[in-house]
PyMOL Python script that loads the backbone (N, CA, C, O; Angstrom):
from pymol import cmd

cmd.read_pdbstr("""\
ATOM      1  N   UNK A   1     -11.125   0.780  23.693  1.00  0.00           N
ATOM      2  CA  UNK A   1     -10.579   2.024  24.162  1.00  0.00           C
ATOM      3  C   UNK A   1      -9.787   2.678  23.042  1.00  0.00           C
ATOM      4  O   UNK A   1      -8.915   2.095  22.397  1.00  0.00           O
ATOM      5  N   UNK A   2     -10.158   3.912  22.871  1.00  0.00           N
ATOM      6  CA  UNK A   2      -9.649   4.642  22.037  1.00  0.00           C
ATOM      7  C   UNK A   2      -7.764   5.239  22.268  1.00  0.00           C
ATOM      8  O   UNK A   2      -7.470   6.105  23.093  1.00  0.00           O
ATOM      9  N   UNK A   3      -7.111   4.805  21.693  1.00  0.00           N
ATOM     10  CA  UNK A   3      -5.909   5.542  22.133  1.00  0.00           C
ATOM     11  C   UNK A   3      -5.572   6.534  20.732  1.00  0.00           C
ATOM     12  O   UNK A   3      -5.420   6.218  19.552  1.00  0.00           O
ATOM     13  N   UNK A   4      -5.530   7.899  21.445  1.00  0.00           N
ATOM     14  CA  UNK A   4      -5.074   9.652  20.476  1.00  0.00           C
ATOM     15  C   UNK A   4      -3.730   9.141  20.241  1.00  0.00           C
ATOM     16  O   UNK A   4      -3.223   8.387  21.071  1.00  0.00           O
ATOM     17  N   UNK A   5      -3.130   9.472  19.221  1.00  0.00           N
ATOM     18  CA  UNK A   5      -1.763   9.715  19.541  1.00  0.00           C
ATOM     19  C   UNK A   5      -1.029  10.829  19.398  1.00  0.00           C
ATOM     20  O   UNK A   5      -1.275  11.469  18.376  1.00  0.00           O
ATOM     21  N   UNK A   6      -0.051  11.332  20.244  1.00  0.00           N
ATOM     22  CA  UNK A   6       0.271  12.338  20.430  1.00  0.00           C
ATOM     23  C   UNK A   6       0.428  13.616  18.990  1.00  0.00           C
ATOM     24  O   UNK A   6       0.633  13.183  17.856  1.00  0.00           O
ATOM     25  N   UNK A   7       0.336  14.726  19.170  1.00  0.00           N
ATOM     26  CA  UNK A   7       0.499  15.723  18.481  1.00  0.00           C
ATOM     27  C   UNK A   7       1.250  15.807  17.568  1.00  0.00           C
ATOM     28  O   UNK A   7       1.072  16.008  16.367  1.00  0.00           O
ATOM     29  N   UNK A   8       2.977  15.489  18.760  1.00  0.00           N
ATOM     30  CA  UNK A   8       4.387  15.317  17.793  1.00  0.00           C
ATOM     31  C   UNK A   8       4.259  14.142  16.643  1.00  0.00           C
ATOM     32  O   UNK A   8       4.872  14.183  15.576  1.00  0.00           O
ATOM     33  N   UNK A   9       3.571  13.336  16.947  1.00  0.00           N
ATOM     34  CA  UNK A   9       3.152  12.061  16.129  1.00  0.00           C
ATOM     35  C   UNK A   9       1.939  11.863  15.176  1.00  0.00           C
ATOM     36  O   UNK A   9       1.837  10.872  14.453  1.00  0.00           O
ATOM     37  N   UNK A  10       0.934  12.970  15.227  1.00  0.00           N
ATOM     38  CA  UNK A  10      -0.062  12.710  14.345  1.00  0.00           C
ATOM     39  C   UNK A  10       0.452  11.910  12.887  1.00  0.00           C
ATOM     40  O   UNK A  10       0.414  10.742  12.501  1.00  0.00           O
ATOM     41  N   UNK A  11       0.942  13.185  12.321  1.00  0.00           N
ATOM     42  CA  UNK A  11       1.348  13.054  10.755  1.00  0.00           C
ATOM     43  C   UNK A  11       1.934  12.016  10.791  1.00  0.00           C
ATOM     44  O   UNK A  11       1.486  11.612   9.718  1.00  0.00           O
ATOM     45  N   UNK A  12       2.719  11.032  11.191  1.00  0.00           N
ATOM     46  CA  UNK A  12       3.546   9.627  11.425  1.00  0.00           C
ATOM     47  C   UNK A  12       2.462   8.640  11.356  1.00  0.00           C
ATOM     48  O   UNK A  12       2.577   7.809  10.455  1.00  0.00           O
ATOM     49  N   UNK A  13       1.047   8.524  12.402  1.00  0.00           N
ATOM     50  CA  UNK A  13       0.405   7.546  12.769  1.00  0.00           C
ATOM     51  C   UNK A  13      -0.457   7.377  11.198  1.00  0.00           C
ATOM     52  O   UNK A  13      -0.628   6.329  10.575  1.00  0.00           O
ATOM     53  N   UNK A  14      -0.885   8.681  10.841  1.00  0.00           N
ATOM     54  CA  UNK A  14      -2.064   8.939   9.573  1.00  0.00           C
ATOM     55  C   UNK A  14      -1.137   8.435   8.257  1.00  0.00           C
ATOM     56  O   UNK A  14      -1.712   7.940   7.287  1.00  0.00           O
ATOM     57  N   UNK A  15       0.333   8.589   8.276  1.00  0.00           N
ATOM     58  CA  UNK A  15       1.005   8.000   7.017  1.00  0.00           C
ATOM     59  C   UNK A  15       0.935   6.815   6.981  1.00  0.00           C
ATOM     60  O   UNK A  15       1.006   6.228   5.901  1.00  0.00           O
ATOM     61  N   UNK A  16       0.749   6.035   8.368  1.00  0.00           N
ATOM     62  CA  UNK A  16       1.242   4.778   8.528  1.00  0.00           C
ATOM     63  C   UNK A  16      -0.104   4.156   8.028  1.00  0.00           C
ATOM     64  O   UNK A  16      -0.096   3.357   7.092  1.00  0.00           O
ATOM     65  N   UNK A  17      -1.072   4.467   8.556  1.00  0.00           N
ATOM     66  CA  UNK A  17      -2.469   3.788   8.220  1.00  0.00           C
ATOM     67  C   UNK A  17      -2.728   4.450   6.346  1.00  0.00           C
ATOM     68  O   UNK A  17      -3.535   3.863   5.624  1.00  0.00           O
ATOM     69  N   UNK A  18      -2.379   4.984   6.116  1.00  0.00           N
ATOM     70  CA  UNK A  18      -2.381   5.473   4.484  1.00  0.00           C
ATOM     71  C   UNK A  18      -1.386   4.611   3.626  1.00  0.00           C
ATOM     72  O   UNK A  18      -1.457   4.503   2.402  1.00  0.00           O
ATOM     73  N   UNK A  19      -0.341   3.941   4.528  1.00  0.00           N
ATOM     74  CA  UNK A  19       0.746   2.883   3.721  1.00  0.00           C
ATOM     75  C   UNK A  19      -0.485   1.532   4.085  1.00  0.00           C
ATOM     76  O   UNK A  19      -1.261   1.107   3.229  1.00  0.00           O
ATOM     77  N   UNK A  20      -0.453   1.239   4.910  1.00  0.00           N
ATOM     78  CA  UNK A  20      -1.150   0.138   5.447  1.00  0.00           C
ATOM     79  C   UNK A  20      -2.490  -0.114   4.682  1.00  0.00           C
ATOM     80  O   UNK A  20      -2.568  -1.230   4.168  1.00  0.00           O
ATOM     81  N   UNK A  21      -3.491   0.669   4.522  1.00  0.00           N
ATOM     82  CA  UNK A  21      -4.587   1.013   3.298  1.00  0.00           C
ATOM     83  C   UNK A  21      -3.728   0.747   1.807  1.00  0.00           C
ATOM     84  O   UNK A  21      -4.083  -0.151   1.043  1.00  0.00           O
ATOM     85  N   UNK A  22      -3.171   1.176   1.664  1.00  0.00           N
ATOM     86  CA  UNK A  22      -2.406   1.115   0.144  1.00  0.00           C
ATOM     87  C   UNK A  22      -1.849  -0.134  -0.001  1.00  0.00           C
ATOM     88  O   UNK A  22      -2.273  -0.823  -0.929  1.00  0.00           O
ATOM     89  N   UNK A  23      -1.053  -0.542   0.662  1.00  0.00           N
ATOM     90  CA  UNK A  23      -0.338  -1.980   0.248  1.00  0.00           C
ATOM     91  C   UNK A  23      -1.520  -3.202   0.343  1.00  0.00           C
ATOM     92  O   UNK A  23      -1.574  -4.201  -0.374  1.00  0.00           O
ATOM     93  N   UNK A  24      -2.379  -2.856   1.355  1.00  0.00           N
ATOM     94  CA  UNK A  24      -3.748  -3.639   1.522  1.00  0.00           C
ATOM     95  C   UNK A  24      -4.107  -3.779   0.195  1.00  0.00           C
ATOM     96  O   UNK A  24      -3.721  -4.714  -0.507  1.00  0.00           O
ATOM     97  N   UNK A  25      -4.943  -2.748  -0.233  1.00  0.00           N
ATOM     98  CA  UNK A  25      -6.102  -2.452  -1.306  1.00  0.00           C
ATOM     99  C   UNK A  25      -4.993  -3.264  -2.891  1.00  0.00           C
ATOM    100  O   UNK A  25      -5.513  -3.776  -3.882  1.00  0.00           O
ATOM    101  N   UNK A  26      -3.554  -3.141  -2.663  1.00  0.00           N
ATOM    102  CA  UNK A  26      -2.545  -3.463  -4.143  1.00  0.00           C
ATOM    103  C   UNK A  26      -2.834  -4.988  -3.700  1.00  0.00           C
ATOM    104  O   UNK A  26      -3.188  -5.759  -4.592  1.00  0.00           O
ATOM    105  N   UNK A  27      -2.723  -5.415  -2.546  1.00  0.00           N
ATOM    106  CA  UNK A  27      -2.777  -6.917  -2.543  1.00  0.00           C
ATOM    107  C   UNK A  27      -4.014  -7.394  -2.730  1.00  0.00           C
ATOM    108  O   UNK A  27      -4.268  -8.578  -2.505  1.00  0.00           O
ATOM    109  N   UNK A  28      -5.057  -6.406  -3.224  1.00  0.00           N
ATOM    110  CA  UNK A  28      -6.099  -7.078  -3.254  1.00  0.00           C
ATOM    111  C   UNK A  28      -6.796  -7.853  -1.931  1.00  0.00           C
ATOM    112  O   UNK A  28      -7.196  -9.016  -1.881  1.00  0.00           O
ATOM    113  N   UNK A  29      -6.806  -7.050  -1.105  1.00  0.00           N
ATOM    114  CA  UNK A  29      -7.349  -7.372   0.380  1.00  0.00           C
ATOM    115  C   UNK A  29      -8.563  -7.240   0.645  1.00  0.00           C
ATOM    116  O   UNK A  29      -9.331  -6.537  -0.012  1.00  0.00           O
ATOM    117  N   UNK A  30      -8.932  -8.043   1.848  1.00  0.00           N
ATOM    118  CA  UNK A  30     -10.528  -6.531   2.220  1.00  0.00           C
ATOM    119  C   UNK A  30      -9.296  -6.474   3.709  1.00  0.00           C
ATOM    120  O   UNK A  30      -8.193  -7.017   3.772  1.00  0.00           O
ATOM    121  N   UNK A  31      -9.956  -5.667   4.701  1.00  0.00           N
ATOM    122  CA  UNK A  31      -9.843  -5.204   5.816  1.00  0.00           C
ATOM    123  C   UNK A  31      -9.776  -6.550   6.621  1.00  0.00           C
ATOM    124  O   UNK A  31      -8.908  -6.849   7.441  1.00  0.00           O
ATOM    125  N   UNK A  32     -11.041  -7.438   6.169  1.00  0.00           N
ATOM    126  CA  UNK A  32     -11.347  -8.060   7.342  1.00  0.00           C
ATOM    127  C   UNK A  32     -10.581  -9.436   6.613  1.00  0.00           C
ATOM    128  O   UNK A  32     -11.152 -10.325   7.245  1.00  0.00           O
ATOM    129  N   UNK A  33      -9.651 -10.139   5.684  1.00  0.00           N
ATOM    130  CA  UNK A  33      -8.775 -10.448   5.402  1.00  0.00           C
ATOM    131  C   UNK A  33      -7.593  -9.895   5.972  1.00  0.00           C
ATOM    132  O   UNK A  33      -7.111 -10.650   6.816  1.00  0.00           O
ATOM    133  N   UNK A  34      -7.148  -9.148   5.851  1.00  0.00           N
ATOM    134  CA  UNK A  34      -6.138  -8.487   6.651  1.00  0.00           C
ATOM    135  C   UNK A  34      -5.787  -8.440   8.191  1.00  0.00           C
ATOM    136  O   UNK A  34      -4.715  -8.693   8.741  1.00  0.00           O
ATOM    137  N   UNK A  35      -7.509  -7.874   8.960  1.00  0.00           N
ATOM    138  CA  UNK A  35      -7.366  -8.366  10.464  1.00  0.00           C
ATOM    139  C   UNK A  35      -7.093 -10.087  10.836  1.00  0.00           C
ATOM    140  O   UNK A  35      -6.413 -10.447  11.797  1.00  0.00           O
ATOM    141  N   UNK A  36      -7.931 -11.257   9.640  1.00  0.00           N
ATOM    142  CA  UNK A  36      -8.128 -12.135   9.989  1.00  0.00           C
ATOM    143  C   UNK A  36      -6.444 -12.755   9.915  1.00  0.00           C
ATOM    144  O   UNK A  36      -6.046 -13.625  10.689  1.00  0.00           O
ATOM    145  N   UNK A  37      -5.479 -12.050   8.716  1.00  0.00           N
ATOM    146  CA  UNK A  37      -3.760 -12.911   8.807  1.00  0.00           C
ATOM    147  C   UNK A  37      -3.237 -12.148   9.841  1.00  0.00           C
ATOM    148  O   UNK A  37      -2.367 -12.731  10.489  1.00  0.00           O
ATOM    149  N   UNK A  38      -3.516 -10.979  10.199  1.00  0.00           N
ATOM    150  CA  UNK A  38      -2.619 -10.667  11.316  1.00  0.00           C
ATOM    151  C   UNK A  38      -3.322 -10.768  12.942  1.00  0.00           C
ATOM    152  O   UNK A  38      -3.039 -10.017  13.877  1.00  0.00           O
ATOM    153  N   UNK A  39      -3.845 -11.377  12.957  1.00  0.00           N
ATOM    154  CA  UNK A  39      -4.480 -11.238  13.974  1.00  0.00           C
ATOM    155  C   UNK A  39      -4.845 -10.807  15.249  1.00  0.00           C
ATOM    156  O   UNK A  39      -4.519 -11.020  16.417  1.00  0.00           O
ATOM    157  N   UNK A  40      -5.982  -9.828  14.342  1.00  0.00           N
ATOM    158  CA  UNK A  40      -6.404  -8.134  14.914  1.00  0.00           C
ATOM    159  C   UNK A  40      -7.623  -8.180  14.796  1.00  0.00           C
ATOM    160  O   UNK A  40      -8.013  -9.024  13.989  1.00  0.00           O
ATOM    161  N   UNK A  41      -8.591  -7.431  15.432  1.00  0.00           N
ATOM    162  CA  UNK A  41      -9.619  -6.946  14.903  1.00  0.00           C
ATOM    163  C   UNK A  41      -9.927  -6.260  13.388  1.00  0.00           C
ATOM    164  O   UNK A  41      -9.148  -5.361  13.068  1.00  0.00           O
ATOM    165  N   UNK A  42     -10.852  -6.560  12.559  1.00  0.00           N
ATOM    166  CA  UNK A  42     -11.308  -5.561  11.924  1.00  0.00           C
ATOM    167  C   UNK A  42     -11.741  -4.040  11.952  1.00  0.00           C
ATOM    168  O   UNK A  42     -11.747  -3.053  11.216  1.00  0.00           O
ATOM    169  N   UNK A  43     -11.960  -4.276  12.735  1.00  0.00           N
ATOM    170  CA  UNK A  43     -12.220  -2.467  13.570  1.00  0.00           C
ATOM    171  C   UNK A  43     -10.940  -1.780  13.788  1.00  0.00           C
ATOM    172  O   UNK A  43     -10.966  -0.550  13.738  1.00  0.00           O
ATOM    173  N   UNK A  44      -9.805  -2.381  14.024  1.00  0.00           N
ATOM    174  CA  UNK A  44      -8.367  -1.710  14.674  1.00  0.00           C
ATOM    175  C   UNK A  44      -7.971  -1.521  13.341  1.00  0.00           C
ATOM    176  O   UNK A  44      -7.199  -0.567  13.240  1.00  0.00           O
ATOM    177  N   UNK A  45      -8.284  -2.226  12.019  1.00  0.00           N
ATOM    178  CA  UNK A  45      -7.633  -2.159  10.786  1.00  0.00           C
ATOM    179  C   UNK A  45      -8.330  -0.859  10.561  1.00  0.00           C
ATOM    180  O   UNK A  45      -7.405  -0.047  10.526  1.00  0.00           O
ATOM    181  N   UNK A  46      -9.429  -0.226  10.391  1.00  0.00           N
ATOM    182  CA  UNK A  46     -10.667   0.162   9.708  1.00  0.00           C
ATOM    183  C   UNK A  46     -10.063   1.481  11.049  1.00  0.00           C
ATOM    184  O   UNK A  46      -9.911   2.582  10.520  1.00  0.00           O
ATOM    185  N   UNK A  47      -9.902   1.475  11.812  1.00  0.00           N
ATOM    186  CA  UNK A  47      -9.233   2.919  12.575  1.00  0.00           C
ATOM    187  C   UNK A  47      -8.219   3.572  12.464  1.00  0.00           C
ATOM    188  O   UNK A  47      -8.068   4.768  12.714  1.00  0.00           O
ATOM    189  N   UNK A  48      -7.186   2.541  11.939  1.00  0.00           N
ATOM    190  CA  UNK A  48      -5.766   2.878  11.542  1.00  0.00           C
ATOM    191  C   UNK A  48      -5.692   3.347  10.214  1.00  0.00           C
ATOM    192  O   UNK A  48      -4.894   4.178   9.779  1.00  0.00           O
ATOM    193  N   UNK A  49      -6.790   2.618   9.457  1.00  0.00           N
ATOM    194  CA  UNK A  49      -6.864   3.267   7.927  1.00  0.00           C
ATOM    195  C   UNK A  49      -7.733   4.333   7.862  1.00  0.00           C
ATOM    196  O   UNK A  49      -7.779   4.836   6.739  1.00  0.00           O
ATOM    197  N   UNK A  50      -8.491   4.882   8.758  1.00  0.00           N
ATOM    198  CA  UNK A  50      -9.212   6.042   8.753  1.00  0.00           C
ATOM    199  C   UNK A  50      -8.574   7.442   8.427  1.00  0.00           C
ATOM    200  O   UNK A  50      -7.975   8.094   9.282  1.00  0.00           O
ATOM    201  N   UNK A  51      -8.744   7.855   7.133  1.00  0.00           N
ATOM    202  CA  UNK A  51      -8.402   8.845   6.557  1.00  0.00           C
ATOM    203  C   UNK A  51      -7.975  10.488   7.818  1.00  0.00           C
ATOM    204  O   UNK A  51      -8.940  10.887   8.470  1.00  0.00           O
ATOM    205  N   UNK A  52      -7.144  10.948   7.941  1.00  0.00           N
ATOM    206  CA  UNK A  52      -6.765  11.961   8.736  1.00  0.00           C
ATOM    207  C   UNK A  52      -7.144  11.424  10.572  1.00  0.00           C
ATOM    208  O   UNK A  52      -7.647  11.988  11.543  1.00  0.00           O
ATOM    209  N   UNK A  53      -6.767  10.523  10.390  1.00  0.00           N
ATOM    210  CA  UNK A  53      -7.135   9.768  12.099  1.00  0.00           C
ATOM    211  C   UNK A  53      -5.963   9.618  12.630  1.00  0.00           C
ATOM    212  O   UNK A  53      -5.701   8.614  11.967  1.00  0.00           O
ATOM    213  N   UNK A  54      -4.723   9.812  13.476  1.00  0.00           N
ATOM    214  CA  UNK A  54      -4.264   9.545  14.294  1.00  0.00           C
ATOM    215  C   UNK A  54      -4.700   8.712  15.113  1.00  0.00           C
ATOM    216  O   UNK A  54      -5.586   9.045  15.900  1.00  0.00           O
ATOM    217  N   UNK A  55      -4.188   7.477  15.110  1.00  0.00           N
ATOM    218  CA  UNK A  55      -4.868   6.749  16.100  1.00  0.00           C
ATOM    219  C   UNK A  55      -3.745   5.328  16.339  1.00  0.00           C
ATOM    220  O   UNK A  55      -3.505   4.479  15.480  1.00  0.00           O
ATOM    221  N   UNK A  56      -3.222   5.371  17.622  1.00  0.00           N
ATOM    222  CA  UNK A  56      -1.841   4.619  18.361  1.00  0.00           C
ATOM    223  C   UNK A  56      -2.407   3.466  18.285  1.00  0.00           C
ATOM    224  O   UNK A  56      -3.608   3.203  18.340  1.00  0.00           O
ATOM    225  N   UNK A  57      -1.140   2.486  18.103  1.00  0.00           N
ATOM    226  CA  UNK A  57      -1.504   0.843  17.960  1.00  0.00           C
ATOM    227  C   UNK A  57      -0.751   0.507  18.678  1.00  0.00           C
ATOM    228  O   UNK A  57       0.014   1.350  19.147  1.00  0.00           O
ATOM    229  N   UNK A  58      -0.626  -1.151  19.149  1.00  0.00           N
ATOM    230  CA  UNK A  58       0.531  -1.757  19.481  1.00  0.00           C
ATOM    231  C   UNK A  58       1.915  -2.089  18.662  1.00  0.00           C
ATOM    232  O   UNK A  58       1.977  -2.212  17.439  1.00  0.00           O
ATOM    233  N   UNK A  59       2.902  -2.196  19.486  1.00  0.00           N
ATOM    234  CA  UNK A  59       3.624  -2.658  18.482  1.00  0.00           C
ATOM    235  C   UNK A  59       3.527  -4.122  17.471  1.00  0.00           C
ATOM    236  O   UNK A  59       3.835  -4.376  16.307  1.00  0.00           O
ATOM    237  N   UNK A  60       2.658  -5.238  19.119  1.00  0.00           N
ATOM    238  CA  UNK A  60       2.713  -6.513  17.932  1.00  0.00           C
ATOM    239  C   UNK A  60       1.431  -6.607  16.896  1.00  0.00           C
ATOM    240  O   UNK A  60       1.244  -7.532  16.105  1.00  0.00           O
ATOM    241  N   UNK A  61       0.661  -5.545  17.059  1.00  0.00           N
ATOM    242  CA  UNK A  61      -0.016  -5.392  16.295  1.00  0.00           C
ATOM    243  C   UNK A  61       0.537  -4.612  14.658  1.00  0.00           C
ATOM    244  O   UNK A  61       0.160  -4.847  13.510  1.00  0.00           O
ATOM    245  N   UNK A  62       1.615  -3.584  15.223  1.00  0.00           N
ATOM    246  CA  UNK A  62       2.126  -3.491  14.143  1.00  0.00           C
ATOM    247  C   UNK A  62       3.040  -4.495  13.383  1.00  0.00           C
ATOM    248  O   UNK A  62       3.186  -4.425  12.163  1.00  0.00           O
ATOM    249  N   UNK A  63       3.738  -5.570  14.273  1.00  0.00           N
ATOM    250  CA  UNK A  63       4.194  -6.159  13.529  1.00  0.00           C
ATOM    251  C   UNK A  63       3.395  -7.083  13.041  1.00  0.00           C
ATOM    252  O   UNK A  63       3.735  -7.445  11.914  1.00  0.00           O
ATOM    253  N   UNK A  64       2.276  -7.701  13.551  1.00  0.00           N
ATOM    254  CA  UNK A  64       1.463  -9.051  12.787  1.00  0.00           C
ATOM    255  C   UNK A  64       1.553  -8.561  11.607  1.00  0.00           C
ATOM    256  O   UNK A  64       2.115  -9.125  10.669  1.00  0.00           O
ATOM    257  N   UNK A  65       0.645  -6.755  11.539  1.00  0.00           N
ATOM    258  CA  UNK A  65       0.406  -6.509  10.078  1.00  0.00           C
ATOM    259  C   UNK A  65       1.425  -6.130   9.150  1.00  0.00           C
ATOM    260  O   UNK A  65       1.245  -5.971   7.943  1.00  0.00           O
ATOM    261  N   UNK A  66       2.480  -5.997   9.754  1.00  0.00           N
ATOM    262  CA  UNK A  66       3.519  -6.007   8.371  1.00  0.00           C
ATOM    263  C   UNK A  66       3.760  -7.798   8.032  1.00  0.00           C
ATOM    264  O   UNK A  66       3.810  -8.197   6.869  1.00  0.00           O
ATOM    265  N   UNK A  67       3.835  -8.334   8.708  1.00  0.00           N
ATOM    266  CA  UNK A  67       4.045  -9.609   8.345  1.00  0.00           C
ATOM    267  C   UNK A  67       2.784  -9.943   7.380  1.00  0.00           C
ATOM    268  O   UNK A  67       2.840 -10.537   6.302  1.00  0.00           O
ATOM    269  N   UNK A  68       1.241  -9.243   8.242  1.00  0.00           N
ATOM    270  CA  UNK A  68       0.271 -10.172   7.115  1.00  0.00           C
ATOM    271  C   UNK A  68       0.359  -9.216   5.566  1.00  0.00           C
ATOM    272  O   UNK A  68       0.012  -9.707   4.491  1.00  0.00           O
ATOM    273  N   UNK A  69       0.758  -8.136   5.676  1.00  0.00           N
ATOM    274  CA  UNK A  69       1.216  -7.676   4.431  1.00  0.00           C
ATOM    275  C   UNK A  69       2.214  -7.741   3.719  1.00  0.00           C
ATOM    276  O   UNK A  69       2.481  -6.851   2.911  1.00  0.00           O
ATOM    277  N   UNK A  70       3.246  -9.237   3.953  1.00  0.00           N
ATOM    278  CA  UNK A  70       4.774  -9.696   3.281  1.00  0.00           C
ATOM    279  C   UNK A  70       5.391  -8.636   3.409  1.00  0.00           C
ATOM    280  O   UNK A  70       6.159  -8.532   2.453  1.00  0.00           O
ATOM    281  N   UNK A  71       5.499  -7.441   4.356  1.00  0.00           N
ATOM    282  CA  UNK A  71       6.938  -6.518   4.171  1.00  0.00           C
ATOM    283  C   UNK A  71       7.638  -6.726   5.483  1.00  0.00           C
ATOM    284  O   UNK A  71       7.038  -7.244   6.424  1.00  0.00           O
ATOM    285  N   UNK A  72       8.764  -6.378   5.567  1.00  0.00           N
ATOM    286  CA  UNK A  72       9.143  -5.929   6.990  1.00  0.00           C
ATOM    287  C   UNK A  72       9.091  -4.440   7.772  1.00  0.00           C
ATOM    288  O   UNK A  72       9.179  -3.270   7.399  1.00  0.00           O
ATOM    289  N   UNK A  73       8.912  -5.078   8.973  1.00  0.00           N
ATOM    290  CA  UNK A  73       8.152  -3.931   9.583  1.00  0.00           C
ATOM    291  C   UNK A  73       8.998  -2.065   9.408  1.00  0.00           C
ATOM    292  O   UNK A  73       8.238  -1.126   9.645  1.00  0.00           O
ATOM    293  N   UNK A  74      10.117  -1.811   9.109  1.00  0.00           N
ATOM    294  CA  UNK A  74      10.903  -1.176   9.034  1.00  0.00           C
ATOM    295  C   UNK A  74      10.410  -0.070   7.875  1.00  0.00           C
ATOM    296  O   UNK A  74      10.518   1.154   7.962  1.00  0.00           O
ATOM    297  N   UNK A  75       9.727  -0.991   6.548  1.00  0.00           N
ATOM    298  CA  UNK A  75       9.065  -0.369   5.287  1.00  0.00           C
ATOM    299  C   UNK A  75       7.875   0.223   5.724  1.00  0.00           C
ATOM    300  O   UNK A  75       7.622   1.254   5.100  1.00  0.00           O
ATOM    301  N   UNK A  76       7.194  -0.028   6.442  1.00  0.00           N
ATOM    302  CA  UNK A  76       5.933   0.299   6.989  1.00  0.00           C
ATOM    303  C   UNK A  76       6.542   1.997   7.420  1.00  0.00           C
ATOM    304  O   UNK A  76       6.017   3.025   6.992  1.00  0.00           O
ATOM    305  N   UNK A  77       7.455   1.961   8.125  1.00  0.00           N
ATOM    306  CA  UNK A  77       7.707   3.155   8.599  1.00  0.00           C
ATOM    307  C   UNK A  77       8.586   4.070   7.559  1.00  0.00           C
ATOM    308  O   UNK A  77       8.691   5.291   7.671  1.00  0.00           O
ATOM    309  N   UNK A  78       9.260   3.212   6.431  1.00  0.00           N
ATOM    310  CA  UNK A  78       9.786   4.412   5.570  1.00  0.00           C
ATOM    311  C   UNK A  78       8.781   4.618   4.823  1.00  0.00           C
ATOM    312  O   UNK A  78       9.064   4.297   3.668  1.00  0.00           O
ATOM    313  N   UNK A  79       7.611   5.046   4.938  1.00  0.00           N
ATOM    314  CA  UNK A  79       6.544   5.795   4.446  1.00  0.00           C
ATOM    315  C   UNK A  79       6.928   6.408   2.883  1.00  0.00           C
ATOM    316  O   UNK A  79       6.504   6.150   1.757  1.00  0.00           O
ATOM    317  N   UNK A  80       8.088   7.478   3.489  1.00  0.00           N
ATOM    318  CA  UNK A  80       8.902   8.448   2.626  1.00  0.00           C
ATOM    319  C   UNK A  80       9.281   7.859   1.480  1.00  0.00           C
ATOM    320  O   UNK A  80       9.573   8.631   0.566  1.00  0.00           O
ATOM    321  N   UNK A  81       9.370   6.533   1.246  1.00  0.00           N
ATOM    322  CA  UNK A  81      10.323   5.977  -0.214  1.00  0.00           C
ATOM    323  C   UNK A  81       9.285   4.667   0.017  1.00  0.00           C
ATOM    324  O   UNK A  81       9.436   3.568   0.552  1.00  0.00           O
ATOM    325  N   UNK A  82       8.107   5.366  -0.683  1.00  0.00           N
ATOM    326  CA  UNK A  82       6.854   4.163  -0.866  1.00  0.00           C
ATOM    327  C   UNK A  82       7.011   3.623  -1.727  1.00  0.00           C
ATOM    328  O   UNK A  82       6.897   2.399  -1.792  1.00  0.00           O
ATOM    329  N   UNK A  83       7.325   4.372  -2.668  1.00  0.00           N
ATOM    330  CA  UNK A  83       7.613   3.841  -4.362  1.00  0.00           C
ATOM    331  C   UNK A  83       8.583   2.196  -3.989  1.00  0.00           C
ATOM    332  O   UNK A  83       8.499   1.135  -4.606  1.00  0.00           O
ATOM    333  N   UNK A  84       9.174   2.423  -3.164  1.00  0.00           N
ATOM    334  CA  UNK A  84       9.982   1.127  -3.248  1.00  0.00           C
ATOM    335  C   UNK A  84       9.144  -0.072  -2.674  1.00  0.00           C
ATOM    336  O   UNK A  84       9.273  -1.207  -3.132  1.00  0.00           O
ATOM    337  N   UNK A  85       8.300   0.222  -1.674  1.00  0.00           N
ATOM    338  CA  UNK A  85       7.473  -0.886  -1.042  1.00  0.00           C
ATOM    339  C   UNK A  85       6.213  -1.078  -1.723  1.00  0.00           C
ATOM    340  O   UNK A  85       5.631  -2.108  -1.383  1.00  0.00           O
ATOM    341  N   UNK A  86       5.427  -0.118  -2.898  1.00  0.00           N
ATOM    342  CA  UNK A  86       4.870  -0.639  -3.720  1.00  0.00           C
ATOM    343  C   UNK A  86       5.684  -1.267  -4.979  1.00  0.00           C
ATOM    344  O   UNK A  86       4.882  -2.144  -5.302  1.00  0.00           O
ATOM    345  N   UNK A  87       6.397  -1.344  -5.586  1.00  0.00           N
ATOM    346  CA  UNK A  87       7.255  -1.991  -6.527  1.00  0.00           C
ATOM    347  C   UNK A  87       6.901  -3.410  -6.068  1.00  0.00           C
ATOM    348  O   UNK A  87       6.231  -4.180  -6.755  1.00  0.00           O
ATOM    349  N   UNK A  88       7.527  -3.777  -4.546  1.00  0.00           N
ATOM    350  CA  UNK A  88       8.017  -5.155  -4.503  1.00  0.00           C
ATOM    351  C   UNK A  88       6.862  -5.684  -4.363  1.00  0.00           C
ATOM    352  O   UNK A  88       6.791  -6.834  -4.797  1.00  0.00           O
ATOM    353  N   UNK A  89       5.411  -5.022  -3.661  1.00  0.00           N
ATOM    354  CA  UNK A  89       4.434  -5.802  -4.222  1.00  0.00           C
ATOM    355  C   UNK A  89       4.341  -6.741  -5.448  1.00  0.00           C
ATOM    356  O   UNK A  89       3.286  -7.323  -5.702  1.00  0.00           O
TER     357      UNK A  89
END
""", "prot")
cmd.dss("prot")
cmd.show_as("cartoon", "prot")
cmd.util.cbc("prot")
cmd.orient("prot")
């Protein structure tokens, strides 16, 4: 099931899957590495990273994947000061 996410929230959901793609691809990931440490589908990774997609997750889904990507979940959402969460890569 597809979940939209709201309007007020597009630009939020599409940054988040554009951090989530990025810290992926620096760790040298595939997708389906990534679904397999946080444990998710490959498909939910591959929707969230879909370029201009809005598209709502869970939260423990958001947190598996900050965990399977070593950050805390908090960086995921400061989008805004990436430079700092690619560094500590």
């Amino acid at each position: 099931m597809r979940k939209e996410a709201s309007f007020k929230n597009r630009d939020r959901f599409i940054q988040m899957g554009a951090t989530i793609s990025t810290l992926r691809k620096i760790q040298g990931m595939s997708q389906e590495k990534l679904a397999e440490k946080a444990n998710v589908s490959r498909s939910l990774i591959s929707t969230i990273e879909a370029p201009n997609v809005a598209h709502s997750f869970s939260m423990d889904s958001f947190f598996n994947i900050a965990d399977a990507l070593g950050v805390e979940p908090y960086e995921l959402l400061k989008a805004a000061n990436f430079d700092d969460i690619i560094n500590k890569s």
